[in-house]
N, C-alpha and C positions, 0 to 999 in steps of 0.2 A: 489608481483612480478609485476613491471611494464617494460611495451616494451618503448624502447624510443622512437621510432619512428615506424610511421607506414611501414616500410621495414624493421622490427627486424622478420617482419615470417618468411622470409627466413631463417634466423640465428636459429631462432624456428624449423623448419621443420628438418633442414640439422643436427641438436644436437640430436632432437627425433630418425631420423635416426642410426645416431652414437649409442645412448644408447642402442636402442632396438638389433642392432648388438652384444654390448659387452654382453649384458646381455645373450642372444643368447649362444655365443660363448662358455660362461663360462659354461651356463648350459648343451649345447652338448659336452665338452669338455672330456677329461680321468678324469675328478675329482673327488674323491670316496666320490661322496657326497651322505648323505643318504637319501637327499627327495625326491625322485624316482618320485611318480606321481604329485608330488609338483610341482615340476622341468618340466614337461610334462605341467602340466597345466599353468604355466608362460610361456615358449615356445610357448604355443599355444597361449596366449594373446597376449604375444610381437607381436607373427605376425601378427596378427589381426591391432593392435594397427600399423603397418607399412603397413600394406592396405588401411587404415584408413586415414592415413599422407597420402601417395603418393597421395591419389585420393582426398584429398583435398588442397591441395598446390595449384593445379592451380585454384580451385575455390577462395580461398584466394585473388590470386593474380587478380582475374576479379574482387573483390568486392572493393580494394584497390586502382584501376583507375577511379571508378565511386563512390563510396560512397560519397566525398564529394559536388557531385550535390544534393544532400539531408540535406546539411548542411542548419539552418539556417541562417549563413553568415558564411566568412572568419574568423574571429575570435570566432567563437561559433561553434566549431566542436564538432556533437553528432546528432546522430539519430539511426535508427534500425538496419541498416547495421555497423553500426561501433559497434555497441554492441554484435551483431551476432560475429563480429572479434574477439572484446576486447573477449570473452567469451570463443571461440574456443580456443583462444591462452595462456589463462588462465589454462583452461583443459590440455593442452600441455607441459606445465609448470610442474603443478600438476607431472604428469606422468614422467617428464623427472628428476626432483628432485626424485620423489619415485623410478627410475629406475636406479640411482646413487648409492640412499643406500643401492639397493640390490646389484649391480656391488661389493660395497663397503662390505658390510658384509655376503654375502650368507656363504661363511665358517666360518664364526666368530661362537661362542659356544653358543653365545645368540642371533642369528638369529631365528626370529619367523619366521617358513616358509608358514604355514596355512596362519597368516595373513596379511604378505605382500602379498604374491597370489591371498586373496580375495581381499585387496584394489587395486592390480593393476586390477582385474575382473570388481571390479565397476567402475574407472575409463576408462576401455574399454566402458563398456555396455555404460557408458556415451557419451562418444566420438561418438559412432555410432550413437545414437541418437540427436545429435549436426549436427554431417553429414546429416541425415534427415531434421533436421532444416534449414540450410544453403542450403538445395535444394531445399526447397518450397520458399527462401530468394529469390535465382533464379528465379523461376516462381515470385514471384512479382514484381523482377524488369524489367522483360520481360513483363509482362500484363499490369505493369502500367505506368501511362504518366508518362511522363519527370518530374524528381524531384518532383512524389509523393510519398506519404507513405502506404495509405489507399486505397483498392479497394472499392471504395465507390459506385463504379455503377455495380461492378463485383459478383453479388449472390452467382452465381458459385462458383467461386475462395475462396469465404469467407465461403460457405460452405462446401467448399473440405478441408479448413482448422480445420473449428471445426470438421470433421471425424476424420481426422488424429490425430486429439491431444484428442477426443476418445478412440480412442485405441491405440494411442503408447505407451509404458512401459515408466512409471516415479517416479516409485518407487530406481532406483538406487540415483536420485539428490535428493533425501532424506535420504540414509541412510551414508555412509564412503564417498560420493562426498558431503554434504549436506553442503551447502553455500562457494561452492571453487569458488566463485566469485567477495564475495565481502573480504569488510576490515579483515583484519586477526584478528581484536579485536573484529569484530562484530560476529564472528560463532561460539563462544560459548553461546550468548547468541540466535543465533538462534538454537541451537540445543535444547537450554532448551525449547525454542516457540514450535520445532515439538514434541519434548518427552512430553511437558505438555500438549499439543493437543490431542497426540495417547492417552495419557492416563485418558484424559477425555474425550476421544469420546469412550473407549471402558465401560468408565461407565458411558456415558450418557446415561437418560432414566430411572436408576435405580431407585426405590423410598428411596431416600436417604436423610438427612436434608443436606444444604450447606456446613458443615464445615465434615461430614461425605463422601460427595461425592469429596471433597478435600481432604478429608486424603485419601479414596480409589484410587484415583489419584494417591496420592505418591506414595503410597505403590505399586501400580501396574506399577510405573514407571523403575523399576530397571530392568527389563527383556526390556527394549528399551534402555536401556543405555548399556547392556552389549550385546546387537544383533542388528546391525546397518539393516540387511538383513531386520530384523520384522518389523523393525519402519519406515522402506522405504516401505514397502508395505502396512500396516495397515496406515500410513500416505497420502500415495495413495486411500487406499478405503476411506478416512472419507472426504480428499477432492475432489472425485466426487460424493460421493452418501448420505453424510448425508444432513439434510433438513437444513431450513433457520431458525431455532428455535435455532439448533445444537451451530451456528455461532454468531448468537445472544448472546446466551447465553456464549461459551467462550471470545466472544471478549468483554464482559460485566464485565469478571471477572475482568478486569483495574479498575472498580469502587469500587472494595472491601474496606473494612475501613485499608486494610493490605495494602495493594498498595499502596494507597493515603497518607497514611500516611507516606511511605518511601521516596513518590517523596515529600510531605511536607516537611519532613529532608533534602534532596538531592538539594531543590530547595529555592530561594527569600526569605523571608519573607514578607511576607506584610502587611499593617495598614490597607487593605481595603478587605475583601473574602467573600463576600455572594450571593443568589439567590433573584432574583426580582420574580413575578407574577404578570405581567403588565393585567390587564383585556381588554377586549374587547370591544375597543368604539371607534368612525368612528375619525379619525387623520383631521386634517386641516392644510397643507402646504402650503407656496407660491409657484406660478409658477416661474421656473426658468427663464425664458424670462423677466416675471415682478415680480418684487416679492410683488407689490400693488394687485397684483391678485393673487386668492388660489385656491387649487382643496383640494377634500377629498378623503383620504385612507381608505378604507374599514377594517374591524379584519378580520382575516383568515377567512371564513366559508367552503373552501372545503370537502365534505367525510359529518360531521358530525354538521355544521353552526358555530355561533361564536364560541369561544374559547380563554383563556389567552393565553398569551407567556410568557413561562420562561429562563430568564438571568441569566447571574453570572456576577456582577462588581467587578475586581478585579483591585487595584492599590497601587502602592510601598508607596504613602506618602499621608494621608489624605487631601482632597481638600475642599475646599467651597462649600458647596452641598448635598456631602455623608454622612453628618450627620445628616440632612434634615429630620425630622419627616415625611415630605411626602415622600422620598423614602424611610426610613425604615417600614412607611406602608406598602408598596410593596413586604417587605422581607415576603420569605417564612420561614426564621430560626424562631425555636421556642425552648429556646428564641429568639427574636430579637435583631443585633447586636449590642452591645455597643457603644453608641454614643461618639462626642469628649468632650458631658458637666458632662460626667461619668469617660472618662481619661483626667484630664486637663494638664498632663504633655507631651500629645502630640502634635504639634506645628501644626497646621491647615495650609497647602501651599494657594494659591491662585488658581481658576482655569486655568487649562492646556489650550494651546490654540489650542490642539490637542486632537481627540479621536481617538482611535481605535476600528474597532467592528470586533469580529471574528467570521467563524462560521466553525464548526469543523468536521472533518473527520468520517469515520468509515463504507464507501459504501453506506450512507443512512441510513444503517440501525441499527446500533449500538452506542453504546458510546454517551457520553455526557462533559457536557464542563469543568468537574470532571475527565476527562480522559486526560485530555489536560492542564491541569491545571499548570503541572508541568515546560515548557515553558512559559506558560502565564504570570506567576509571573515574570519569566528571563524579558520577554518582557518589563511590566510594568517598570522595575526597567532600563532597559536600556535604552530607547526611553525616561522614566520620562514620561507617559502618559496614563489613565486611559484605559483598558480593559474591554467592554463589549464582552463578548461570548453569544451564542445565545443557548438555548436548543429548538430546533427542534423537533418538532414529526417525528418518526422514523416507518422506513417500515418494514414488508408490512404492519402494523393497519394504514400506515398513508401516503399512496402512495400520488406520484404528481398529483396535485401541491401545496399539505399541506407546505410542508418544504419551499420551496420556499414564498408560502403566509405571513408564519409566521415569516421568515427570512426578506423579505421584511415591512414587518410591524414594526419589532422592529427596523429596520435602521430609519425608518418616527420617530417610535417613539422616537429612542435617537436624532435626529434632532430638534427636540419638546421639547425634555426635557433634551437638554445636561448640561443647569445648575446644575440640581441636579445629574448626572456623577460627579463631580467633572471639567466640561469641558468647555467653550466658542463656540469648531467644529468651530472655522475659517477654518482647516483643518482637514479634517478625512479621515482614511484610514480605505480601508475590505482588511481585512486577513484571509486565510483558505488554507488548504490542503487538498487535495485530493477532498472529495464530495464537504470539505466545498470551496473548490477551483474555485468549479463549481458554487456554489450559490453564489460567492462572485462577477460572468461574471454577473448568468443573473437575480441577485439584481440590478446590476447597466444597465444593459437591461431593466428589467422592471423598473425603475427611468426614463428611458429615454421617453420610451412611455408614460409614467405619466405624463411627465413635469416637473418633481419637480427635486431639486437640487442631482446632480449627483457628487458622491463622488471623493475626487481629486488624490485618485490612488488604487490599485491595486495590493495585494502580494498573488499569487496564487502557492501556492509550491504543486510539481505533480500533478497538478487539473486534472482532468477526465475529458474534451472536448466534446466527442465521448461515446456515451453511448452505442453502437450498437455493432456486435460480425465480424462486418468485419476486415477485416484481414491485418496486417502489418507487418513488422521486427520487429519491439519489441512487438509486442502484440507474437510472436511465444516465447515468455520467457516465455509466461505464463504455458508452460511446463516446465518447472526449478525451478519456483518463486515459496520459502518456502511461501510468507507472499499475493501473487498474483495468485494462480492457476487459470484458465478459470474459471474451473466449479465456483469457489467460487463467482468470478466476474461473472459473469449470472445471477448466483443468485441473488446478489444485484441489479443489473439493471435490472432485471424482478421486484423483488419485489419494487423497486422505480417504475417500471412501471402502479403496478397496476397489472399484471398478473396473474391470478387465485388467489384471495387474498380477500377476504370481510373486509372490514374497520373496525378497531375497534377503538373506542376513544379510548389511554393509558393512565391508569393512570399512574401519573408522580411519580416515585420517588420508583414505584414498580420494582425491579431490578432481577436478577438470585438471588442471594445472600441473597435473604429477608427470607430464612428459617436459618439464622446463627444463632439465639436465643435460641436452643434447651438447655435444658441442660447437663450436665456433662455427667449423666448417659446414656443415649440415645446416646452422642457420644463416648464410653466407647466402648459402642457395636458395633456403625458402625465403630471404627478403632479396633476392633475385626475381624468383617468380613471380612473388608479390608485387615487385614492381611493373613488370613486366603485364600482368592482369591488371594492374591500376590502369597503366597504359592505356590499354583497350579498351575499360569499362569506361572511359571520356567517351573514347570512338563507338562505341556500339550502341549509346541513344542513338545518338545521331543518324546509326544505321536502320537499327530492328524499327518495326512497325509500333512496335509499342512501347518505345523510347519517350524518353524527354520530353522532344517538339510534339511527337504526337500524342502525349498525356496530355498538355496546355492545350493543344489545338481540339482536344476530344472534350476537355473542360469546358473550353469557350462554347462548344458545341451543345454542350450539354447547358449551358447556362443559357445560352441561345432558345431553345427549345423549350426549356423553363418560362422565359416569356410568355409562348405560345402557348402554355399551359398544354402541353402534351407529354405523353408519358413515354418517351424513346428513349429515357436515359436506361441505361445494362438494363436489358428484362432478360430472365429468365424463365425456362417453362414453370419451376416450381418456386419465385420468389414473389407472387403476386400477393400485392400488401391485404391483410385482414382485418387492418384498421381503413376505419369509413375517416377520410380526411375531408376540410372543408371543399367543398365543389371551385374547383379548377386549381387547386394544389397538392402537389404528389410531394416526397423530399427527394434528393437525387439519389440513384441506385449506386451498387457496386458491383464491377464487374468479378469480382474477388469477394466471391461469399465465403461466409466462416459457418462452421461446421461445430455447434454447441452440443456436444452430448448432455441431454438431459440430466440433469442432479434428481431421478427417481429413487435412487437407491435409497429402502429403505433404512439405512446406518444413517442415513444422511440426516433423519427426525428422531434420530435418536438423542436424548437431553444428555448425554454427558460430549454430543458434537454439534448441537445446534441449542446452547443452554434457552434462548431466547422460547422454544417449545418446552422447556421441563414444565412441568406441572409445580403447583405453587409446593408443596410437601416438600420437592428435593430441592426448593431452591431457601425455603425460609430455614434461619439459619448462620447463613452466609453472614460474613465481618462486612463492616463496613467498605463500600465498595465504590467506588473515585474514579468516574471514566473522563479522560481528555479524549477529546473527538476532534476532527477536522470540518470547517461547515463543506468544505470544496471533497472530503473525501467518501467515493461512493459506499464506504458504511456507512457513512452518517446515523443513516436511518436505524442500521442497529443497532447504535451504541441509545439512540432515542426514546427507543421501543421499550429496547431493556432495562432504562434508568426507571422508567414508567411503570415498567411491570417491577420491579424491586419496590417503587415508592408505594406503589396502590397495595401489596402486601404487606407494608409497614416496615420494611428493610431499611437499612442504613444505604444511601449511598447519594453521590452529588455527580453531577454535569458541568462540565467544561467545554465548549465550546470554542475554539481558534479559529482566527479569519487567512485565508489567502494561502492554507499551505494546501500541500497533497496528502495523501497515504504515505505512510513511514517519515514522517518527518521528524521523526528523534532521530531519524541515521543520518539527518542532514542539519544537524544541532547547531555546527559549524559556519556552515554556508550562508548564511543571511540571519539579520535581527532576530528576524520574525520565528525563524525556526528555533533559535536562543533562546526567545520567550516562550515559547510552548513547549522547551525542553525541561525550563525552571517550572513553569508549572506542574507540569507532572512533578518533580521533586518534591515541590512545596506541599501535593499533597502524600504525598508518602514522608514525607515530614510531621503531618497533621498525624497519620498511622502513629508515628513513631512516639509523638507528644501526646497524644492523646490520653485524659483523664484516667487513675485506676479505677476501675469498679467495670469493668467489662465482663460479659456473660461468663461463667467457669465454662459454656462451651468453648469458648475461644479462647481460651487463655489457662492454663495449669498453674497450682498456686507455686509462688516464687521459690517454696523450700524446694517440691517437690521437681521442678524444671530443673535446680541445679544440682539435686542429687541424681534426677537420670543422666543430665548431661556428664557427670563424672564418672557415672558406671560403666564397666566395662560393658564389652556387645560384640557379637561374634560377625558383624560385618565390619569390626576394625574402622 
């Protein structure tokens, strides 16, 4: 459902109204209908749901005259406040459609009246706490300057926010509301992400082998499939209160030999897929100013001294190079990967006169270029140019500024050694999302204060800018956002910080998953047990106090008391709101407060982790720089800020914009149109890198003789 224009909320508002009337009518009507308190409890939503409208119509309509002073241009509309809108208005939608088919079927013979009554429940609770959203929207556009996003000198403010999304109740936008925001092809596959989540966090911990603590998953999944109430709240407590291992460990499950191998099916084929282990030896570059003069790059040594870096070159058509005894030394495969004098029926190309280097997502602190793999191939095969990904050591064993050093180091290093890439790098571009979005700014930050040749563009899809917990219109999603909650993001940017964490070397290639070897018998048992716990977990709503029936029955109660405009939903001694709400509206509480350790750390405002504060000096410079963003996804705002602060110092760089996906939507390239078209954009502009005009600054770019006699010179890191 899209608004055509942004003057469709009127049209919005004034329909919501009409329905909730008819609905209304029918159920106070003479109709000898028989769902008596069914009927009482829709009545009382409707009106809610029409207090709810009236009182934010005109705040709609103030956000509607001003949002596009936040734009960053005429043509690039999107930022926090227009998302705030799109989001309400979606909600509104939702509600006005479900309040159709009950108009439409309430006497019909097969009208479920229970569960139309709960979905229209949770699409209230939702509403109201949208409305709370949209008033702290208020307060930021009143505290902050003209046309900003971020209170970045506001403590206050940024911490009246993280209270509030503390204890607001956010367990409804997980259960019957859970992803009414985006694509209508993508929310089944986000429900599968929260069910398979609840149901590995309620058996995480256990001492289980891998493929037993997966079958116990399943098996314990069908009680969240058939109670959306359980899985919005058990989905609420795992994302504010389990730890950073928790997280690690499911978002590691992308690496399973199960996964990989489907997106292997699903995706390219390629003549080229394996891991490097470049070792640790001081690089020798030319200056970019001269390139008769060198400077040297150090090997990573932060946290724990040198150390290798490991790669994955991956490309659609075997080059000149990648068969190279010296870089199959480097392979970690064992065996090691079949060269071209092993397949002679494969035609060897010439080298590319492009590289690409990517380095990959996952908050710092998960996943690997195994995870991402699945685009990378797309990539290779459409650009036709070879793919290095980066594996980074990951947080908290491996806080900044590891990732960065060693991300940094394999750029020097594929400049060095782009012959055996299959490459020439007359041209190279960095590509990454999200974290890797961020290492892909301040790689070419730190190139800059190096002196050495500065890569010639720039594909940052939703990069993370802003590492800090201050407060904007789209970072307020982060109460909605299946795949972005706060707590979860804090997380990760504590742990990239450094924060309460002792370093440990990782070893590499040690995964969640490394106990899947068990055998037959042993898992025989654990999907034994497993069954046998699914069992019970039917039976034990029904039992415990704070089950199922008594979630629903505490909802109702709570929505209940909403009417009455009283504040008895979960109080706590220390969650008493700090924001002045209008008089006789609260949002609803949560019994299950989350627990945000502040992002004070100073590392945290440091410009080579939060580029969005560099000072203008380290950042001009920079190649031309091409952000794809998502309007639904809670950076929004930084990819907005930062396109802003590049153009106001004269930098090269453009905004893209997509409607209706989430966060990380390259890894969902597959799954719906939408996600397909925001995949080809990002390419199209790392395409634009690639095509782009000669005559680029000599900081960016080494002239052609002298690129391809370093590329063929020897170099003591092989």
């Amino acid at each position: 459902m899209r608004l055509a224009s942004d003057m469709d909320y009127k049209v919005v508002f004034a329909t919501l109204e009409t329905v909730c009337e008819e609905n209304i009518a029918i159920m106070c009507g003479p109709s000898d209908s028989a769902y008596g308190a069914v009927a009482k409890r829709l009545v009382t939503c409707l009106r809610q749901i029409q207090e709810h409208g009236r009182a934010l119509e005109p705040v709609i309509a103030s956000f509607t005259t001003v949002f596009h002073h936040y734009d960053f241009d005429a043509q690039t509309p999107g930022n926090g406040y227009r998302t705030l809108v799109k989001v309400l208005l979606s909600c509104l939608l939702h509600i006005i459609h479900k309040g159709r088919y009950i108009a439409s079927n309430y006497n019909g013979a097969f009208f479920r009246a229970e569960h139309n009554a709960s979905e229209m429940e949770a699409y209230c609770s939702a509403l109201c706490q949208l409305r709370a959203l949209l008033h702290l929207a208020q307060q930021l556009i009143n505290d902050n300057d003209y046309g900003q996003l971020y209170s970045l000198q506001d403590g206050d403010l940024s911490s009246r926010f993280v209270q509030e999304y503390s204890s607001m109740h956010k367990a409804c936008f997980y259960g019957r509301c859970l992803g009414f925001q985006y694509s209508p092809t993508l929310r089944p596959f986000l429900q599968t992400v929260v069910i398979s989540m609840v149901s590995y966090g309620e058996t995480y911990g256990k001492h289980q082998s891998g493929f037993g603590l997966a079958a116990l998953s399943l098996l314990t999944s069908g009680k969240y499939v058939i109670d959306p109430e359980l899985r919005g709240a058990e989905f609420e407590r795992i994302t504010q209160n389990l730890d950073m291992q928790f997280w690690k460990s499911f978002w590691n499950l992308t690496e399973s030999g199960l996964i990989t191998g489907f997106n292997r099916i699903a995706s390219c084929p390629v003549q080229v897929n394996f891991t490097l282990t470049v070792p640790p030896v001081t690089l020798s570059l030319p200056l970019a100013s001269d390139p008769n003069l060198t400077t040297t790059v150090s090997p990573p040594i932060a946290h724990w001294g040198p150390g290798p870096v490991h790669m994955r070159l991956i490309s659609h058509e075997l080059r000149e190079g990648q068969e190279s005894e010296e870089l199959l030394a480097l392979s970690r495969t064992d065996p090691p990967p079949i060269s071209a004098a092993h397949l002679p029926w494969v035609q060897k190309q010439p080298r590319s006169p492009w590289l690409l280097i990517h380095f990959h997502g996952g908050g710092f602190v998960a996943q690997t270029s195994k995870s991402h793999e699945n685009y990378l191939r797309n990539w290779s095969k459409e650009l036709n140019v070879p793919v290095l990904s980066v594996d980074y050591s990951l947080s908290p064993e491996a806080p900044f500024p590891r990732a960065l050093e060693e991300c940094f180091y394999a750029y020097c290093w594929a400049l060095n050694n782009c012959h055996l890439l299959g490459s020439t790098a007359e041209r190279v571009c960095l590509a990454g999302d999200s974290a890797g979005g961020n290492l892909c700014i301040t790689v070419s930050m730190k190139a800059i204060t190096s002196g050495i040749r500065v890569p010639d563009g720039i594909m940052a899809a939703y990069p993370a800018t802003l590492l800090t917990t201050d407060a904007s219109p789209s970072r307020l999603l982060t109460l909605i956002d299946p795949l972005l909650p706060l707590g979860v993001l804090a997380k990760c940017v504590n742990a990239y910080a450094g924060v309460d964490c002792q370093t440990v070397r990782p070893a590499f290639g040690s995964g969640s998953l490394s106990a899947l070897g068990r055998d037959t018998a042993v898992l025989l048992n654990d999907l034994t047990q497993g069954a046998s716990n699914w069992i019970q977990s039917f039976l034990e709503p029904m039992r415990a106090p704070g089950g199922a029936r008594s979630l629903s029955l505490m909802q109702r109660k709570s929505q209940s008391n909403e009417t009455q405009r009283t504040s008895t939903h979960t109080s706590t001694p220390n969650c008493g709101s700090q924001v002045d709400y209008p008089d006789g509206f609260e949002p609803l509480r949560s019994e299950c407060l989350a627990v945000i350790s502040p992002t004070s750390c100073p590392i945290i405002k440091n410009p080579f982790v939060s580029p969005l504060l560099a000072p203008n000096n380290q950042l001009r410079g920079l190649p031309p720089v091409h952000i794809v963003a998502s309007a639904l996804d809670a950076l929004l705002d930084d990819s907005v800020m930062f396109a802003k602060k590049l153009r106001d110092m004269g930098q090269p760089v453009s905004l893209t914009v997509v409607e209706d996906l989430p966060h990380g939507f390259l890894s969902l390239s597959q799954l719906a149109k939408e996600t397909e078209v925001a995949a080809s954009i990002c390419v199209e502009q790392m395409r634009k890198i690639f095509q782009q005009e000669n005559g680029t600054p000599a900081l960016r770019k080494r002239p052609k003789q002298r690129s391809e006699e370093t590329c063929q010179s020897s170099n003591p890191s092989g």
